[in-house]
Phi, psi and omega in degrees: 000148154319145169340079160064054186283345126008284189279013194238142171257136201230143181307160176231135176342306193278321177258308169300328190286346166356264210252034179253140193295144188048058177265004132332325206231009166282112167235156185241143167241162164255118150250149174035033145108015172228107200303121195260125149278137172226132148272144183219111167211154196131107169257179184098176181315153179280143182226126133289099161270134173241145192257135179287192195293141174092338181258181201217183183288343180304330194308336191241037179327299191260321216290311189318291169352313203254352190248342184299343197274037152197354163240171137290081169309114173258136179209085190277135167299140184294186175288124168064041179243159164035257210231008165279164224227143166291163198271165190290319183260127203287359184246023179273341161310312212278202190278284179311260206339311183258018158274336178289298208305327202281328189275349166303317207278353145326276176331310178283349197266329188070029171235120212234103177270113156306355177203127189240153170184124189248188170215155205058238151317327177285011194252333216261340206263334185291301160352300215251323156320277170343276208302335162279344182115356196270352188199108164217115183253159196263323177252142175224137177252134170282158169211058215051075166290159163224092179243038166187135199293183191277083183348152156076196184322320222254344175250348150269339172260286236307289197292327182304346214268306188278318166324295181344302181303302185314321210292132174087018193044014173310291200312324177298322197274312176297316148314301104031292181285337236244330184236036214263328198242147190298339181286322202271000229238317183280327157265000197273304203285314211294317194290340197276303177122033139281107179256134189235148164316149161309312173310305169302294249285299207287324178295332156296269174355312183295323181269339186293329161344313217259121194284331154321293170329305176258011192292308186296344160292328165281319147264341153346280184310316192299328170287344196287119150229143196246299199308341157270333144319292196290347181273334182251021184266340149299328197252010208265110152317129168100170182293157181206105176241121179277093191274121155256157178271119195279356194239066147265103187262017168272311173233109182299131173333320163321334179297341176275324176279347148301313179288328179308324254224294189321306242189062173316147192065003191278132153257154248199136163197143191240113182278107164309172196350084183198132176263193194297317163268078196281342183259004152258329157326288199224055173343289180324305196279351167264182023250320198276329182286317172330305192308282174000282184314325189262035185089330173277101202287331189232154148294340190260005180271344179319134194297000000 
């Protein structure tokens, strides 16, 4: 099993969840060994969204809304993220595990998506999906992906740094009181090279309380491998367009012209004075570039 999951305080429904953007459209199913909060809103072909390490379905507040008015949008908290349940198996972290968990929980849901779009980790979780089989979309959107590990200094430390963090869940519980308050919560976001409204600032701020939240954010990273990614990323199906933030100081824009380097046919488009949550900055504009990938230029021409 995971790391003492036991001992992790996890948000509760009734009270955090209160008031959570699009709780309308929340429902929790059990799949693959996770009980899942999922948002489902929307008519039309199914579009997956995913969210990255450390974010939840709020992270797709406005952008969902806006892709619903032509698609059916699924939109799930990762295993132990947001309103999601720790996973039963301790490898639903790592980029294989949860690309399986994720394609059960398709299966119970009975949504087969023509189109996906993660952002960050979630794009590498989309990725790994395709390629195994748990997802086959005809487009897939990057949204400051990190779908190669990282050169240099920072891709020799990053995952040994985080087992380290991880072991026994200390760190997750020490993080948790320590980054707790919307200030401390607002430079942490500051660092990405993102500025977000108070309302996200303070929808981070609520799950990081919780040590459930970021023990799976920690663990993630301590299971994150690319490298078998980046070998198998030539063979990935389907269309691949790398939406960057030109001020994303978490995963550098530049990282979109490795994988186009990588991965013959990938295409690129740069959401201006925008950072690493460029699709909560400014939501209309990845919501009309999503469409654009998936062949539909207005939301509103739709038939």
């Amino acid at each position: 099993m995971p790391e003492r999951r036991a001992s992790y305080t996890a948000p509760d429904w009734a009270r955090e969840g209160a008031d959570w953007p699009n709780r309308a459209a929340s429902r929790f199913v059990e799949a693959g060994g996770v009980t899942w909060h999922v948002q489902v809103m929307g008519q039309g072909p199914a579009l997956l969204l995913l969210h990255g390490t450390g974010g939840a379905s709020h992270s797709f507040r406005d952008l969902a809304p806006l892709l619903a008015e032509r698609f059916t949008v699924i939109v799930p908290d990762m295993p132990g993220h947001g309103f999601s349940s720790w996973p039963a198996r301790a490898d639903a972290l790592s980029l294989p595990g949860m690309a399986k968990a994720l394609g059960q929980l398709l299966q119970a849901l009975e949504l087969r998506p023509r189109v996906a779009a993660g952002h960050s980790a979630g794009a590498a979780v989309l990725a790994q999906m395709q390629l195994s089989g748990q997802l086959h979309a005809d487009t897939l959107v990057s949204i400051n992906g990190a779908l190669l590990p990282l050169p240099g200094l920072p891709g020799l430390v990053f995952s040994p740094i985080a087992k380290v963090l991880n072991k026994g869940g200390f760190a997750a519980r020490v993080f948790s009181l320590n980054a707790r308050e919307p200030a401390a919560v607002e430079r942490l976001l500051w660092g990405t090279g993102s500025s977000i409204d108070p309302r996200g600032i303070e929808l981070y701020a609520r799950l990081i309380r919780f040590s459930q939240h970021t023990a799976a954010a920690l663990g993630m990273m301590a299971r994150w491998d690319l490298k078998r990614l980046q070998r198998d990323l030539p063979d990935l199906k389907g269309a691949l367009v790398m939406i960057v933030g030109a001020n994303d100081l978490s995963v550098p824009p530049t990282e979109a012209g490795r994988v186009a380097a990588h991965r013959p046919g990938t295409r690129m488009a740069t959401v201006y004075a925008a950072g690493h949550l460029a699709h909560e900055e400014k939501p209309g504009e990845v919501a009309a570039l999503i469409f654009e990938a998936a062949g539909v230029d207005d939301a509103s021409s739709a038939a």
